[in-house]
C-alpha positions in Angstrom: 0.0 0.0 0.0 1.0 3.7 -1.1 2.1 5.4 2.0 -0.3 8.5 2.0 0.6 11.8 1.1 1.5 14.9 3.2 -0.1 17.1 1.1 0.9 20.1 3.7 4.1 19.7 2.4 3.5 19.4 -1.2 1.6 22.2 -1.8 2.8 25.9 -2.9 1.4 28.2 -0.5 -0.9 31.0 -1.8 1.4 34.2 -3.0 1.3 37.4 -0.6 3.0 40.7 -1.0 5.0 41.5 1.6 6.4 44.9 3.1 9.4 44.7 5.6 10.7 48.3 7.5 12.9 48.7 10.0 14.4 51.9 11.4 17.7 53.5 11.1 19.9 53.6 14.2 17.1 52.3 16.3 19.7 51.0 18.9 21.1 54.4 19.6 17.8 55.1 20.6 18.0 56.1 24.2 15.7 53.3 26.0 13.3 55.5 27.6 12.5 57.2 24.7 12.1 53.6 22.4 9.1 52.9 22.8 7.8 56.4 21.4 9.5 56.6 18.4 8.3 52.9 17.7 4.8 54.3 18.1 5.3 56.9 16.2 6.4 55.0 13.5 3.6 52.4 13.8 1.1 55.4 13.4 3.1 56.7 10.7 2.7 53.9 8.7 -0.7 53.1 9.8 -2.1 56.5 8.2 -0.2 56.0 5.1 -1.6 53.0 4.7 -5.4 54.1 5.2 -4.3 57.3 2.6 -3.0 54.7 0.1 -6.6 52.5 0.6 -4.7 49.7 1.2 -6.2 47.1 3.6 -5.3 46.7 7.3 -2.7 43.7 7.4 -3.8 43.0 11.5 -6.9 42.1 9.8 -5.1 39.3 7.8 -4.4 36.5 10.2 -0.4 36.5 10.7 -0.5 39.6 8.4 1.6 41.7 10.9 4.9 40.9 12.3 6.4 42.5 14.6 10.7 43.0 14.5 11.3 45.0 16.9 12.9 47.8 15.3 10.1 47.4 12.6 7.8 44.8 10.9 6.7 43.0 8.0 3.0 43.5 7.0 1.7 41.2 4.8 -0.8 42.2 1.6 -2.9 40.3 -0.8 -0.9 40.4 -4.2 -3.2 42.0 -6.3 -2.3 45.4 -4.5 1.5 45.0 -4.8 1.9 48.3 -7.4 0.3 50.3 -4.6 2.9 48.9 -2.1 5.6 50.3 -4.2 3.9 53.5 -5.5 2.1 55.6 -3.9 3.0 53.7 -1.0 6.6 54.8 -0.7 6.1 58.1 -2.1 3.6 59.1 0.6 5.4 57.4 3.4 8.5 59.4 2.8 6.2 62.5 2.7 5.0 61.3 6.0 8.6 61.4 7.2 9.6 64.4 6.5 6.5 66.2 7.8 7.3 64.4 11.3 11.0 65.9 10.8 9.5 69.4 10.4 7.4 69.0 13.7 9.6 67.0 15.7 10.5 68.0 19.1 14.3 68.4 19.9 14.2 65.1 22.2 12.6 63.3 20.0 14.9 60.7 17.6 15.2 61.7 14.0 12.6 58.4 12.1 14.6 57.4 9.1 13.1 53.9 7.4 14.6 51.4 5.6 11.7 49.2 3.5 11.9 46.6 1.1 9.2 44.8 -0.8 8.7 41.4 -2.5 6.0 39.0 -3.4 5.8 35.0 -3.2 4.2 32.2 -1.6 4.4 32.2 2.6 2.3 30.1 4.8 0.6 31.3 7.6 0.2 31.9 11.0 3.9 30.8 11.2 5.7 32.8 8.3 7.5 29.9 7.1 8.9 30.3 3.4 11.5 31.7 1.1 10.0 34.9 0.8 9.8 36.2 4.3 13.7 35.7 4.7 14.3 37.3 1.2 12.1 40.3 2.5 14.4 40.7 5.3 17.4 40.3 4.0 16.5 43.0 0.7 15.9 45.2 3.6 19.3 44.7 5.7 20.9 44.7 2.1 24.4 46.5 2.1 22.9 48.4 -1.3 19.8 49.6 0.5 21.8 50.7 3.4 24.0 52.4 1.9 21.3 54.3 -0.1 19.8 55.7 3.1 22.9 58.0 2.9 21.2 59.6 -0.7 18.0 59.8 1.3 19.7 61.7 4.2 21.9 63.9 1.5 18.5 64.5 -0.3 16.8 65.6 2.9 14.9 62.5 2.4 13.9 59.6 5.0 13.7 56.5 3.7 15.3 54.1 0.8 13.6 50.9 -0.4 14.7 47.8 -1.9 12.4 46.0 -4.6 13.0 42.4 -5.2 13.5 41.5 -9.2 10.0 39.9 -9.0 8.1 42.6 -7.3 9.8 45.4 -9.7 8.7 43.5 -13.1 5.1 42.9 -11.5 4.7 46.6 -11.0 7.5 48.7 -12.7 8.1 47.1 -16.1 5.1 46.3 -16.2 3.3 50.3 -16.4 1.4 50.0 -13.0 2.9 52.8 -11.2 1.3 56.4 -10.8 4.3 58.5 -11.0 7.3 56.5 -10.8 9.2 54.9 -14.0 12.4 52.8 -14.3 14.7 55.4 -14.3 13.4 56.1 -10.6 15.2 52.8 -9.1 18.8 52.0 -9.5 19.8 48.0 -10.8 21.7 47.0 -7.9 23.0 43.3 -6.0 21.4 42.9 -2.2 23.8 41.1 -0.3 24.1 40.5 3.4 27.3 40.9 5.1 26.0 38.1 7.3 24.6 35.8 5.0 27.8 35.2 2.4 25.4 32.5 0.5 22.8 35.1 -0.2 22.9 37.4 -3.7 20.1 38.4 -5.5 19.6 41.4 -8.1 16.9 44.0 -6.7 16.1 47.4 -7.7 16.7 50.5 -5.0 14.6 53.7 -4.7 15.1 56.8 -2.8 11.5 58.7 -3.2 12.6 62.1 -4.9 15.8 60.8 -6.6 16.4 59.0 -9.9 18.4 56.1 -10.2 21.8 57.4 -11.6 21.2 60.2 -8.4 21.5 56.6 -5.9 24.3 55.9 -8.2 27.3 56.9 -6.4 26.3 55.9 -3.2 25.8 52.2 -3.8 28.9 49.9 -3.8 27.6 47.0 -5.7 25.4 48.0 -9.2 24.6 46.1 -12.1 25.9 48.3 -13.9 29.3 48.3 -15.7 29.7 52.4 -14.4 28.7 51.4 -11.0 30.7 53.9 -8.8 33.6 52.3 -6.5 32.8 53.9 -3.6 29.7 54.4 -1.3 30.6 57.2 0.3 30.0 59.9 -3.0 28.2 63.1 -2.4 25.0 64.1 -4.6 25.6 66.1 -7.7 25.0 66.2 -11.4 28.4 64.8 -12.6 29.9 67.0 -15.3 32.2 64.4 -17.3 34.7 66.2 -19.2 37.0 64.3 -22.1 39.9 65.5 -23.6 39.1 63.6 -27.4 42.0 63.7 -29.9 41.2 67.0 -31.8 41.8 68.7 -28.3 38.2 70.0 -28.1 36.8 69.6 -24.8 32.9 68.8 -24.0 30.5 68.2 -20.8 28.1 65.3 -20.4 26.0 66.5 -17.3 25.0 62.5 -17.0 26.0 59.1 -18.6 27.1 58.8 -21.6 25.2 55.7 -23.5 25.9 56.4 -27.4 28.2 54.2 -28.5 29.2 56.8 -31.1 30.3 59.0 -28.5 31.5 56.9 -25.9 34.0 55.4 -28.0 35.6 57.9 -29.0 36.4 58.9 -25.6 39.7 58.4 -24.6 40.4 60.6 -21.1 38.2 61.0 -18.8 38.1 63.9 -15.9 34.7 63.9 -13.7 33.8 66.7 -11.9 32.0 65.9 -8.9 31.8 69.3 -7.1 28.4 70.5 -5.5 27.1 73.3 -8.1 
C-alpha cells in the first residue's frame, strides 16, 4: 500500500505581497525614549496605509509581524503596485512632515523598506519569501542608499526584489514613478555570504543614476567604486584627440560618442 501523502508539504502556498521596515539607528535610541519613536512609527505607517486605501494587514491572520525595530505586514498580491507607488512616495512624505514638527528630544525616524511577493504560509511565516524580505531590507545596497535619502533631505530608501519590480515597474502599473526612478543594484548580506540576488533600489525624490554613487555594488558596468559619493549632477569632461573639450552632465550611453572617448576627468563638485 501507497504510504499516504502529506499534502501540507507538497503544496505551494498561496502568494502574498509582503512589506518589511525597519528603522535606522534604532539602537542608539536612548531606551526610555524607544518605545515612542516605535509608536510613532507604527502610526506613521498606519495612516499612510489608510491614505494609500490599502487594507489593514492586522486584519489578515499573521499579516503583521512584529521585528522590533520594525515589521513585515503582509498584503494580498493584487495590491503589490500600490505597495511600491504611492506607498513609498507618501510614506516618505509622511517622514519628512514628522521631521518638520519634531521636538528636539525626540529621535530623527529614518526607514529602511523593502518589498517582494511570493508564496508564505501562515500563521507561522514559514517560506523563502519572508527571509528574502528581510534580507533585501538589511541589504548592504539599501543601506548604503539611506545615505542619498539623508543627503537629499529625504527619509527612507527601499529595496524592490527582481519579482516585485517587473510585477509593478516594467510592467506600467505605477502612478508616477518609472524605471529610471530605481537603481539595478545586487542585495547582499554581510552576514549571510550565501545570499545574492539582483533588486532594484529607490530613494522617493531621486532617480536612479542620483543613488548611483552611493551604492557599492550596481549592475551596472559604471557602477561607482565607492559608497561614500556626495549628490551632484556629474559633469564628465574628455579631452578627445582634436583637443576640443565637451561636458556630459549624466552618462554617456551612445556608442558613437563613448567610444571615441579616450580621457576622462569627472567633476563631482556640489554646483
Amino acid at each position: 500500500m501507497d504510504a499516504p501523502l502529506h499534502t501540507e508539504l507538497l503544496d505551494v502556498p498561496a502568494e502574498l505581497a509582503l512589506v518589511a521596515i525597519d528603522m535606522e539607528k534604532y539602537s542608539h535610541i536612548p531606551e526610555a525614549k524607544m518605545a515612542a519613536a516605535r509608536c510613532d512609527v507604527d502610526d506613521i505607517v498606519t495612516t499612510v496605509l489608510a491614505e494609500c486605501q490599502l487594507p489593514d494587514p492586522q486584519e489578515l491572520p499573521g499579516g503583521y509581524k512584529d521585528s522590533g525595530d520594525g515589521a513585515i505586514l503582509l498584503f494580498p498580491p493584487s495590491v503589490l503596485a500600490r505597495l511600491v507607488d504611492p506607498l513609498l512616495g507618501r510614506l516618505n512624505a509622511a517622514l519628512v512632515r514628522y521631521e518638520r514638527q519634531r521636538l528636539a528630544s525626540s529621535p530623527v525616524l529614518r526607514l529602511r523598506a523593502s518589498v517582494h511577493v511570493g508564496p508564505l504560509s501562515l500563521p507561522g511565516h514559514r517560506g523563502d519569501a519572508i527571509n528574502d524580505t528581510v534580507r533585501l531590507l538589511n541589504s548592504q545596497a539599501n543601506r548604503q542608499a539611506l545615505s542619498a535619502a539623508r543627503d537629499s533631505g529625504g527619509f527612507l530608501t527601499a529595496a524592490l526584489s527582481e519579482i516585485a519590480y517587473q510585477r509593478t515597474v516594467h510592467a506600467g502599473r505605477m502612478q508616477d514613478l518609472g524605471p529610471h526612478h530605481f537603481l539595478e543594484a545586487i542585495a547582499r548580506v554581510s552576514d549571510k555570504p550565501g545570499f545574492e540576488q539582483p533588486c532594484r533600489i529607490h530613494v522617493p525624490g531621486l532617480t536612479g543614476p542620483a543613488v548611483r554613487p552611493y551604492v557599492t555594488h550596481t549592475t551596472s558596468p559604471t557602477a561607482a567604486t565607492s559608497s561614500t559619493a556626495q549628490p551632484s549632477d556629474t559633469s564628465v569632461t574628455p579631452a578627445v584627440s582634436s583637443g576640443g573639450t565637451f561636458q556630459f552632465h549624466g552618462q554617456v550611453n551612445d556608442a558613437t560618442i563613448a567610444n571615441s572617448i579616450d580621457t576622462l576627468r569627472i567633476d563631482r563638485r556640489q554646483r
